[in-house]
C-alpha positions as CSV (number, residue, x, y, z in Angstrom):
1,X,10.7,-1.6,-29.6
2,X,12.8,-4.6,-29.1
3,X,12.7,-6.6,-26.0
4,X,16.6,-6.3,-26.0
5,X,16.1,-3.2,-24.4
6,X,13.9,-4.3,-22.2
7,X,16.5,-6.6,-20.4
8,X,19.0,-3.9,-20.6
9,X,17.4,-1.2,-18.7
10,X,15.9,-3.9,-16.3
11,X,19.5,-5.2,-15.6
12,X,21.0,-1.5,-15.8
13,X,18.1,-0.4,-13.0
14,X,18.8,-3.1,-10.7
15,X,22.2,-2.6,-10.9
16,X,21.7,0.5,-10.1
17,X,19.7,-0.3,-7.1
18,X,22.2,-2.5,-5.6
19,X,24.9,-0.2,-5.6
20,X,22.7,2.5,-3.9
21,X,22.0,-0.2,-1.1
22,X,25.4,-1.1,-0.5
23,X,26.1,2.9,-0.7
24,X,23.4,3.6,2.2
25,X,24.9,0.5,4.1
26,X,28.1,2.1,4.3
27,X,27.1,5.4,4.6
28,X,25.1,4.2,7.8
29,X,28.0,2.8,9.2
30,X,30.0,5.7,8.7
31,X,27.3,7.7,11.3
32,X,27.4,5.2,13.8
33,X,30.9,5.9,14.3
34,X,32.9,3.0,12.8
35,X,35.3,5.4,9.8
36,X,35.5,3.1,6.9
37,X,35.6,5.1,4.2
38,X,36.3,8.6,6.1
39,X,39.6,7.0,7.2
40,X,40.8,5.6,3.3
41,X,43.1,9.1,3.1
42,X,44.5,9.3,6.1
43,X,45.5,5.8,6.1
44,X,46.8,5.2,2.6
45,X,46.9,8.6,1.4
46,X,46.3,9.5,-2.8
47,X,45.2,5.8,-3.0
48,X,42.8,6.5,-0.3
49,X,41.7,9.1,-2.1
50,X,41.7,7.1,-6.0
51,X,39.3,4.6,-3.2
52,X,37.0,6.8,-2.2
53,X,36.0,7.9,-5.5
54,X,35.9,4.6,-6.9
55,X,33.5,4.2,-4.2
56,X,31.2,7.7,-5.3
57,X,31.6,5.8,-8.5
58,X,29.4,3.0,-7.3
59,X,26.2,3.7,-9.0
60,X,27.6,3.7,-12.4
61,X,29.7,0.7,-11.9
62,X,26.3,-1.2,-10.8
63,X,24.6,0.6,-13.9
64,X,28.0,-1.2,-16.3
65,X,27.8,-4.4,-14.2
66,X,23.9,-4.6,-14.1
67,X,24.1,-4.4,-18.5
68,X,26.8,-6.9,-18.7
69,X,25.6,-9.4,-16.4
70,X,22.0,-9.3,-18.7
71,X,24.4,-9.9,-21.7
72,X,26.1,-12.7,-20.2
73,X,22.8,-14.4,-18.8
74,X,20.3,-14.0,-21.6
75,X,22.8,-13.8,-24.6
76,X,21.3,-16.4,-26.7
77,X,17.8,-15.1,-26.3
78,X,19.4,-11.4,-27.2
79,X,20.7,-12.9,-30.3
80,X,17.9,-15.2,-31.8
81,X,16.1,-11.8,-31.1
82,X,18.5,-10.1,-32.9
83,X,19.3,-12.3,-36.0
84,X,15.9,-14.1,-35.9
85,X,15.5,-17.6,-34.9
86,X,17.9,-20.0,-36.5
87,X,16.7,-23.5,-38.0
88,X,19.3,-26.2,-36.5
């Protein structure tokens, strides 16, 4: 097993994570009885709607960020892993 995947379901998990926190921070506001997100359709109407389930969305968004973000940051050790190391 490469350690490519490794870093990928590590980034993909915490990415994850974070965008179930920032789900249960909203959702928490929403029963204290400030309407954030409960109040996206009524106020702007089909985009409300398109918003709130952009927002249900969250989770796989942080999954998609989460993957790129480990590309992004470890992308030189991802490719001397994948085309072996490289004599300079």
């Amino acid at each position: 097993m490469k350690l490519s995947w490794v870093y990928y379901f590590f980034g993909g998990f915490i990415g994850f994570v974070c965008a179930i926190v920032i789900s249960m921070i909203f959702y928490m506001v929403e029963k204290s009885g400030t309407p954030i997100l409960s109040s996206l359709p009524r106020k702007f109407g089909a985009f409300g709607h398109y918003l709130l389930e952009l927002f249900n969305a969250l989770p796989f968004f942080g999954i998609v960020i989460g993957l790129v973000l480990v590309r992004y940051m470890f992308q030189k050790r991802l490719d001397e892993e994948e085309n072996g190391p490289q004599s300079s």
